[in-house]
C-alpha positions as CSV (number, residue, x, y, z in Angstrom):
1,X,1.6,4.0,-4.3
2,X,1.7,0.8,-1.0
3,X,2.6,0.3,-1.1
4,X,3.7,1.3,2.2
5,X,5.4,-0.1,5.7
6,X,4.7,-3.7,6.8
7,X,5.5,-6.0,10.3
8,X,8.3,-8.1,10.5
9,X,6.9,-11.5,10.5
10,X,8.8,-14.5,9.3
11,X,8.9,-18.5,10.0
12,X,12.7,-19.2,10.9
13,X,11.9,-22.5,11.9
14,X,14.6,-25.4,10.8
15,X,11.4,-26.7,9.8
16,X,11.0,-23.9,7.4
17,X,14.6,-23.8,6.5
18,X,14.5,-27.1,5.2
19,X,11.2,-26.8,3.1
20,X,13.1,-23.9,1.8
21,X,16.1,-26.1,0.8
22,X,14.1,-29.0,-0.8
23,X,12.3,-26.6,-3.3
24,X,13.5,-27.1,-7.0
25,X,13.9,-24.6,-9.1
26,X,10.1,-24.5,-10.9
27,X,8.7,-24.9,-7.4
28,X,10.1,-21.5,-6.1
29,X,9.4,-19.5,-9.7
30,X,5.8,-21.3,-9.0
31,X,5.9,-19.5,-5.5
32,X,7.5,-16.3,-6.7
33,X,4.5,-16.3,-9.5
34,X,1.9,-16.6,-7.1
35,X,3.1,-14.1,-4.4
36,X,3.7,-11.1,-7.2
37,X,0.1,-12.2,-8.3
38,X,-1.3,-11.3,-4.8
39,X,0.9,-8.0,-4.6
40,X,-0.7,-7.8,-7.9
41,X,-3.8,-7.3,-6.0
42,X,-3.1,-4.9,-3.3
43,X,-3.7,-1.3,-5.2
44,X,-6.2,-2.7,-7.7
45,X,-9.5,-2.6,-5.8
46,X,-8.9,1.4,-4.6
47,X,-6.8,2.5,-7.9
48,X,-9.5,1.2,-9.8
49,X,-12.5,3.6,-8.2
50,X,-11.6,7.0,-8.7
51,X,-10.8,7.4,-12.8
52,X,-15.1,6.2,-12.5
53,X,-15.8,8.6,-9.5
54,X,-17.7,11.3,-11.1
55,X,-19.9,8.3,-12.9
56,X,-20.4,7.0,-9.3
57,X,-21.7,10.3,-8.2
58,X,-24.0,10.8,-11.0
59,X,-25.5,7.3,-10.8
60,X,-25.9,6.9,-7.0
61,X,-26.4,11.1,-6.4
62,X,-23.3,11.1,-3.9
63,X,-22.0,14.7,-2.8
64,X,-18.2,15.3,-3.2
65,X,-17.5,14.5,0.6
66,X,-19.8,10.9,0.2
67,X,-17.8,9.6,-3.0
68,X,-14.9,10.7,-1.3
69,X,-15.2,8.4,1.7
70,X,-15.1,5.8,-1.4
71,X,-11.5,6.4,-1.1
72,X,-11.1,7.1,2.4
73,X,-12.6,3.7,4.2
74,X,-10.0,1.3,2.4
75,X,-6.9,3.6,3.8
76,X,-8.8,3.6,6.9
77,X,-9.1,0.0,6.9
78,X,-5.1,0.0,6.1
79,X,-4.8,1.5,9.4
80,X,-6.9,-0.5,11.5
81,X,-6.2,-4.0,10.0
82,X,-2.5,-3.4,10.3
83,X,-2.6,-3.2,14.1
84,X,-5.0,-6.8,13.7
85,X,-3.0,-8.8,10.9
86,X,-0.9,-9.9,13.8
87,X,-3.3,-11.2,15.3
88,X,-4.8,-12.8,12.6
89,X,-1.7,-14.5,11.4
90,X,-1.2,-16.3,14.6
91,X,-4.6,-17.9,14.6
92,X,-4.6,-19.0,10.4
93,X,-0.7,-19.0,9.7
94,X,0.6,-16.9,6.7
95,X,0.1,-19.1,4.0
96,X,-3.4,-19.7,4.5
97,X,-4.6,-16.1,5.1
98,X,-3.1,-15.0,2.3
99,X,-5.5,-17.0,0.7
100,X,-8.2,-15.8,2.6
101,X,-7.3,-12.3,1.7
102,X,-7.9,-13.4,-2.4
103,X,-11.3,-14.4,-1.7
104,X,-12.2,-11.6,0.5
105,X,-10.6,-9.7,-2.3
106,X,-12.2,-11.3,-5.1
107,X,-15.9,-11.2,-3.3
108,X,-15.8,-7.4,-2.2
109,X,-15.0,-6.3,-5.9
110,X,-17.5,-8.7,-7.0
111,X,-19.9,-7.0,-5.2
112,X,-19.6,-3.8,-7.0
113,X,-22.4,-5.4,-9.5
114,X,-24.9,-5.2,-7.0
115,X,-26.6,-1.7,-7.2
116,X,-27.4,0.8,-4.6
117,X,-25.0,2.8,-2.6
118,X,-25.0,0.3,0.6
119,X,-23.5,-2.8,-1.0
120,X,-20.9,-0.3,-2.8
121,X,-19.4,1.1,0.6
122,X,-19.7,-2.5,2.5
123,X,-17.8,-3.9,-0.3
124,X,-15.4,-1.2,-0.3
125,X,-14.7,-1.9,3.7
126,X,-14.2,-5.2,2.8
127,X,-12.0,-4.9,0.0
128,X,-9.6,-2.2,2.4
129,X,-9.8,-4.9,5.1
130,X,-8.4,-7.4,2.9
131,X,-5.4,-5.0,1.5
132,X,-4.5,-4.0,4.9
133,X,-4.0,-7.6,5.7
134,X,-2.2,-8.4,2.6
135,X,-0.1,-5.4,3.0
136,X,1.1,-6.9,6.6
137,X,1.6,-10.2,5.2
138,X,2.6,-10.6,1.8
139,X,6.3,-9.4,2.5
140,X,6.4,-11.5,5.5
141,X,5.6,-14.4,3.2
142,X,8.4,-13.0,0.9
143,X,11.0,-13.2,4.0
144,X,10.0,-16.5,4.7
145,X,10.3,-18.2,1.5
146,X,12.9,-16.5,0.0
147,X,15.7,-15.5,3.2
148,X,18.2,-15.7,0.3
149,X,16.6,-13.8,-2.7
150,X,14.3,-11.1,0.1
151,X,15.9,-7.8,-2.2
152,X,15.2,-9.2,-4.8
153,X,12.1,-9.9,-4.1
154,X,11.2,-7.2,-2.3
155,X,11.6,-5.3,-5.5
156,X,9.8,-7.0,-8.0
157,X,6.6,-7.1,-5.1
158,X,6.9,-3.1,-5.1
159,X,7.2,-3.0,-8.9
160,X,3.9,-5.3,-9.0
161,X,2.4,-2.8,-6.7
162,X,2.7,0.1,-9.1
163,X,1.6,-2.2,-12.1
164,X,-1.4,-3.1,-10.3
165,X,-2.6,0.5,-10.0
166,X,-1.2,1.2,-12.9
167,X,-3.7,-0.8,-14.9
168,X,-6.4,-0.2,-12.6
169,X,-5.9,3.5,-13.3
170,X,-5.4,3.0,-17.0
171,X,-8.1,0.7,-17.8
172,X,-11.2,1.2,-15.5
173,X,-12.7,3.9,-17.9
174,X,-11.6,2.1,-21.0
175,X,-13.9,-1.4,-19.7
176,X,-16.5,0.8,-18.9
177,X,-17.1,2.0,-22.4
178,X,-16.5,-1.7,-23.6
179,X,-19.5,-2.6,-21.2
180,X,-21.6,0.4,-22.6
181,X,-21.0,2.5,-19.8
182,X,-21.9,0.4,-17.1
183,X,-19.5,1.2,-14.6
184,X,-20.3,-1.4,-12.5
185,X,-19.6,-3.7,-14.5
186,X,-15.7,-2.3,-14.9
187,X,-15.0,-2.3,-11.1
188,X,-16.5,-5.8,-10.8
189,X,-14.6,-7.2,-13.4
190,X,-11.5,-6.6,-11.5
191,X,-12.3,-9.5,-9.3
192,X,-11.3,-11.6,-12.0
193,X,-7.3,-10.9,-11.1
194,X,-7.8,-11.5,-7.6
195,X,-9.4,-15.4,-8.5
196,X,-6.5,-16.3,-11.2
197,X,-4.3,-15.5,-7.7
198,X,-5.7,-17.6,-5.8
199,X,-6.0,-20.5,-7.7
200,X,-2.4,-20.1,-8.6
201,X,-1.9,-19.6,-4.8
202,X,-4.2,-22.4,-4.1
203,X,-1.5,-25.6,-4.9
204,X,0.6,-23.8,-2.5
205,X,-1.6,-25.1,0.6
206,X,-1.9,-28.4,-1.1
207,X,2.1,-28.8,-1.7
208,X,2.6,-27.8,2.3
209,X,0.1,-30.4,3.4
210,X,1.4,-33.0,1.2
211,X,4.7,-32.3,2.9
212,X,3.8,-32.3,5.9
213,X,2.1,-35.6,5.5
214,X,5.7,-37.3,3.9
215,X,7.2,-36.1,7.0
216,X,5.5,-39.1,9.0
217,X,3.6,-37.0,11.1
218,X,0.5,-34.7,11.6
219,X,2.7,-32.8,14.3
220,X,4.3,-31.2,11.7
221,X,1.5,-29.1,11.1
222,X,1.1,-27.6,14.5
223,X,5.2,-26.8,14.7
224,X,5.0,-25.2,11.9
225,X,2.0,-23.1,13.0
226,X,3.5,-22.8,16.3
227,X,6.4,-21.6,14.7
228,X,4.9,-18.7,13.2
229,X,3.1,-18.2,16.2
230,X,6.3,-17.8,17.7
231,X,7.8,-15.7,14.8
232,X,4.8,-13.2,15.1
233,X,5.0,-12.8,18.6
234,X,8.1,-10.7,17.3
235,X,5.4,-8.0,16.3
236,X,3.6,-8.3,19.8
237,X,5.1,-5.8,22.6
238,X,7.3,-7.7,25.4
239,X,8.5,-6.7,28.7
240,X,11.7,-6.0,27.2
241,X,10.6,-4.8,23.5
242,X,9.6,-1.4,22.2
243,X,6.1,-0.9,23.0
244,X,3.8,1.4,21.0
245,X,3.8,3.4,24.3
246,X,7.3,3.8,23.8
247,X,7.6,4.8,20.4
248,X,4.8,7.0,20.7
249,X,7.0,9.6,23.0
250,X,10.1,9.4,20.6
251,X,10.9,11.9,18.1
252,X,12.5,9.8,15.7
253,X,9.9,7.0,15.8
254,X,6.8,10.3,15.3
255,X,8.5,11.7,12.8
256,X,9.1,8.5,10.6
257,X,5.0,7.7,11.0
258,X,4.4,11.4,10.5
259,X,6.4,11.3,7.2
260,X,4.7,8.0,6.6
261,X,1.4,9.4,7.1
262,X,1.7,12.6,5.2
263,X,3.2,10.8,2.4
264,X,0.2,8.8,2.1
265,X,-2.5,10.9,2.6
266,X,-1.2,13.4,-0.3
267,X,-1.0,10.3,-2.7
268,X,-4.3,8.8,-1.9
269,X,-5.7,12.5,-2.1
270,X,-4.5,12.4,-5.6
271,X,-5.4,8.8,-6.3
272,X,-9.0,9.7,-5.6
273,X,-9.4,13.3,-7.0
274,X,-6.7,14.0,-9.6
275,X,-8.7,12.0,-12.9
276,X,-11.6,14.2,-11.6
277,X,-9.7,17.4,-10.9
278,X,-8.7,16.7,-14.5
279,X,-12.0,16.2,-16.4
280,X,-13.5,19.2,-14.4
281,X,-11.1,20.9,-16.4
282,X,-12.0,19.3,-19.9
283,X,-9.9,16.9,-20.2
284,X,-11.9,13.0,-21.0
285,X,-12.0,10.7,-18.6
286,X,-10.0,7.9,-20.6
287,X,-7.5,10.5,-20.9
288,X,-7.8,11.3,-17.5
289,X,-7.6,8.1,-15.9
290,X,-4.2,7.0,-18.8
291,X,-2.6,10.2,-16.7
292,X,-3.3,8.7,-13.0
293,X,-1.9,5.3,-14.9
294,X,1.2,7.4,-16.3
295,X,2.3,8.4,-13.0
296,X,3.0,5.2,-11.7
297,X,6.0,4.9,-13.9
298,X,8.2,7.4,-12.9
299,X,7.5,6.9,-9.4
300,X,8.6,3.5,-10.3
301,X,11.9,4.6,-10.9
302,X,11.9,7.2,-8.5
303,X,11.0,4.6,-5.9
304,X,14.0,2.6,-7.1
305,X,16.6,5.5,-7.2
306,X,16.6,7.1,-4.4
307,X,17.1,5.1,-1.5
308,X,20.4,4.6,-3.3
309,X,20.9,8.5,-3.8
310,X,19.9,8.9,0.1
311,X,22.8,6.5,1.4
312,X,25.0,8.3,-1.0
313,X,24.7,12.2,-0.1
314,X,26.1,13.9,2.9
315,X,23.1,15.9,3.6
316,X,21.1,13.5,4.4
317,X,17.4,15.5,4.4
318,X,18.2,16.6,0.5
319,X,16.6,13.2,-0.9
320,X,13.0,14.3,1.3
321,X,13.4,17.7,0.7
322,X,13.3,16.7,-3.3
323,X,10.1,14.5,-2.5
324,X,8.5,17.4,-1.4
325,X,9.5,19.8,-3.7
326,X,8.8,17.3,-6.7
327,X,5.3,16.9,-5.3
328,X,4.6,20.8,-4.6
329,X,5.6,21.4,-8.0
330,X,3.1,19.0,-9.3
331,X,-0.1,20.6,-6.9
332,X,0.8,23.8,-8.3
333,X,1.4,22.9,-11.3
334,X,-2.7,21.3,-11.4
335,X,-3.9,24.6,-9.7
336,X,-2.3,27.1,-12.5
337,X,-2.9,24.9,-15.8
338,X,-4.2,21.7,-14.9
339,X,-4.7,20.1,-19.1
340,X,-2.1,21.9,-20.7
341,X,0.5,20.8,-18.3
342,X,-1.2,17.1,-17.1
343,X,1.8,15.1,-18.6
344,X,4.6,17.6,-16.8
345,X,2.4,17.6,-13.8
346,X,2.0,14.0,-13.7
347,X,5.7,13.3,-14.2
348,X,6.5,15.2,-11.3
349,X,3.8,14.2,-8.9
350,X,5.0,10.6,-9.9
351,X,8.6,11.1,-9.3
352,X,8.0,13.0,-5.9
353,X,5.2,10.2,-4.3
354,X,7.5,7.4,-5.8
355,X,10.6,8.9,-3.4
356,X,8.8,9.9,-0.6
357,X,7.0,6.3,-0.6
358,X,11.0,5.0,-0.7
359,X,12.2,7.5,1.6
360,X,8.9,6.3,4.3
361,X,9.9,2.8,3.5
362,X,13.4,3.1,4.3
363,X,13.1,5.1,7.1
364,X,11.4,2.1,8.9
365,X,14.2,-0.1,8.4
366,X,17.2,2.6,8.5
367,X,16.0,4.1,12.0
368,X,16.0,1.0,13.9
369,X,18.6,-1.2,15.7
370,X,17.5,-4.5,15.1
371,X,14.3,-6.7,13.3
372,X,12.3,-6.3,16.6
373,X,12.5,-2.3,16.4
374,X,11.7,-2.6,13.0
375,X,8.9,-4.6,13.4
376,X,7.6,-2.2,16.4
377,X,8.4,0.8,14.2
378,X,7.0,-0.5,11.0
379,X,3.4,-1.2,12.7
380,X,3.0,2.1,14.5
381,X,3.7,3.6,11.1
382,X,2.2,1.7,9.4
383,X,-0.9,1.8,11.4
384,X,-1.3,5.8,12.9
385,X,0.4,6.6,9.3
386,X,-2.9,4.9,7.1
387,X,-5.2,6.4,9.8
388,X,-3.6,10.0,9.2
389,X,-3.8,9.0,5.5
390,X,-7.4,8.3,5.5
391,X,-8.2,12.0,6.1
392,X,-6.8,13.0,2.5
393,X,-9.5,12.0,0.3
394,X,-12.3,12.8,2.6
395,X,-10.5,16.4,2.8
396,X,-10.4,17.0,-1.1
397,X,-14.1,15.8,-1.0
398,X,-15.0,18.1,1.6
399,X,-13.2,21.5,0.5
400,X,-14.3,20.5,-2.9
401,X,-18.2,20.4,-1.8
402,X,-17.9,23.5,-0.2
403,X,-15.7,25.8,-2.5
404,X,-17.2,24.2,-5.5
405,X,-13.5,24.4,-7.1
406,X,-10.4,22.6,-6.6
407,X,-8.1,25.6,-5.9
408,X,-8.9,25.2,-2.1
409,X,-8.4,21.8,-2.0
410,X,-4.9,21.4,-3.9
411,X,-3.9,24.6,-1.2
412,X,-4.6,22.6,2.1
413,X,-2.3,19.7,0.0
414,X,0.5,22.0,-0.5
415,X,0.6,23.5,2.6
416,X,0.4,19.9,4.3
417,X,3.5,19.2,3.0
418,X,5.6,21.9,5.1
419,X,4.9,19.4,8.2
420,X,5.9,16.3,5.3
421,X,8.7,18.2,4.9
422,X,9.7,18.7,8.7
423,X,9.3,15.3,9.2
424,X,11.5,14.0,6.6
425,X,14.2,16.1,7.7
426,X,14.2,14.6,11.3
427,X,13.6,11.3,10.0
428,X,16.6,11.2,7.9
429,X,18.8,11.9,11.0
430,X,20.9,9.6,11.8
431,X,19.7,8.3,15.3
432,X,17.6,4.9,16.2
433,X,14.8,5.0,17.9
434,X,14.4,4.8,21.6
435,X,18.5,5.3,22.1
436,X,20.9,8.5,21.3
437,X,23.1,6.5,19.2
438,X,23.2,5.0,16.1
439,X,25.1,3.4,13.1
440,X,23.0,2.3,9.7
């Protein structure tokens, strides 16, 4: 999974536009590489803990509801560094914080070598911190180096997304038997993909300073920074802009981050607790973790499909309503025969999180009038959606500590997604937010 909503942040300087002009043809595949290697990086770091969680427990004597915070801080951090990438951006500029978030990246996992339970959670805020940044960021890159090829783009960096945790998922387990178990050792090592990313991002701040340099003068620099000072203020309430005040009392704009949110919190639920829920049940944790990694693939294509199916249908709440029902088949599926059924179950849990991730995506976009309301939009959903998201593996943890079974637990997620549900279905109205009428 976001792979989920970002800000609309771009450099449209003429400045910008001719930089885009003047690159060659190995010059933009030599960008393209290095921003699919960063999205490469944004589901690694949280995908990669919970195949290893019950080895986590064991080792540092965590409770359900502790190793399930493990998951919870980085989609808190989501939240809370979505509302602050803004922010950020204006003070180091897009290209150069994207490198900041690779080192961030590739220090936090690092730190997973160290031992004791402090330097694991630190490392883990750290790590959701840098993602939540990235996750603001790294399509505002893609819009601002590629205005002509953003769809494309915009797919291959959610197709990276679901690669990334796709491996994480798959191979965690698999490194830690290769490192005799030491499962420290197999989360660490995952800082190794976040370093080949920045030193393939790295020429990319040498090639913008060389060109600024051939243009004659240092000014250069600060007009292009004020430029995307300028073309982030876009994500910064005006007199005359929708301000999170505003969105906050509309229907349309609450239900879009509600479906955002809900969304979210049942696939991080699962991304923390399924391998587990699985191996409680007898299944080996290799085998385990290869299911979490299976998933990603037909949410893959679901993610790609539907938005396509949506604009196509009359009805337009049938694409959500399949979401949900896709996903409540899955949970029930885990509750009544959890092994015997893990491939069927983990198809459909795959295709219903990859639409509803689509559907959440789209909404952002299809429920606003303009790149300002879609901005606004896709940073209150973005940011009250992650926080709302946060709760879902701390939840599992919990009811899990204190039924002692996983029956509970995959209940509350099921029942959750009756409110999913209702907010998909006023989502997908079509009406744009803050005004009665609309046109996609």
């Amino acid at each position: 999974m976001t792979t989920q909503g970002t800000a609309d942040i771009a450099d449209t300087s003429p400045a910008s536009g001719r930089a885009g002009r003047h690159l060659g043809r190995a010059a933009t595949v030599f960008l393209a590489t290095g921003l699919l290697l960063i999205a490469l990086n944004l589901r690694i770091g949280v995908a990669s803990v919970s195949p290893v969680i019950r080895y986590i427990q064991d080792a540092l004597g965590l409770t359900s509801t502790t190793a399930g915070l493990l998951s919870t801080l980085p989609v808190l951090c989501f939240g809370i560094f979505a509302f602050l990438t803004p922010w950020l951006v204006r003070r180091i500029g897009i290209d150069r914080l994207l490198a900041v978030v690779l080192v961030v990246l590739a220090v936090a996992i690092a730190t997973r070598l160290i031992d004791g339970s402090p330097a694991l959670f630190i490392g883990t805020v750290f790590v959701g911190a840098a993602i939540a940044v990235g996750n603001v960021v790294l399509p505002a890159a893609i819009k601002q180096h590629f205005v002509a090829r953003t769809g494309l783009m915009m797919s291959l960096y959610s197709m990276t997304l679901y690669i990334g945790a796709a491996l994480a998922s798959g191979l965690t387990v698999p490194l830690m038997h290769a490192f005799d178990g030491d499962w420290q050792a197999a989360l660490a090592i995952w800082s190794i993909p976040a370093a080949v990313a920045l030193l393939v991002w790295l020429p990319r701040l040498w090639t913008t300073r060389r060109a600024s340099r051939r243009s004659g003068t240092e000014t250069a620099v600060s007009q292009a920074d004020s430029a995307e000072t300028a073309s982030v203020a876009d994500v910064v309430p005006e007199r005359d802009e929708p301000s999170f005040s505003r969105l906050i009392r509309d229907r349309t704009a609450l239900a879009v981050t509600g479906f955002m949110g809900l969304q979210s919190l049942s696939y991080y639920a699962g991304l923390a607790w399924v391998p587990t829920i699985l191996t409680d049940h007898g299944m080996s944790s290799s085998t385990a973790g290869l299911m979490l990694s299976y998933s990603s693939f037909p949410a893959l294509a679901s993610a790609l499909l539907v938005p396509i199916l949506a604009n196509r249908v009359s009805v337009r709440w049938i694409p959500a309503a399949m979401a949900v029902g896709l996903t409540a088949l899955a949970l029930v599926g885990l509750v009544v025969a959890p092994v015997s059924g893990a491939i069927a179950w983990m198809t459909l849990l795959g295709l219903g999180q990859g639409a509803a991730l689509s559907l959440a995506l789209s909404y952002i976009v299809w429920r606003a009038p303009d790149a300002r309301h879609t901005a606004h939009l896709s940073t209150m959903a973005q940011g009250v959606g992650y926080l709302v998201a946060a709760l879902g593996p701390f939840l599992v943890g919990a009811l899990h500590s204190v039924t002692g079974g996983w029956q509970i637990p995959l209940a509350v997620l099921i029942v959750l997604l009756i409110p999913e549900l209702v907010a998909g279905v006023i989502a997908s109205r079509n009406r744009h937010v803050l005004t009665p009428v609309t046109t996609e």
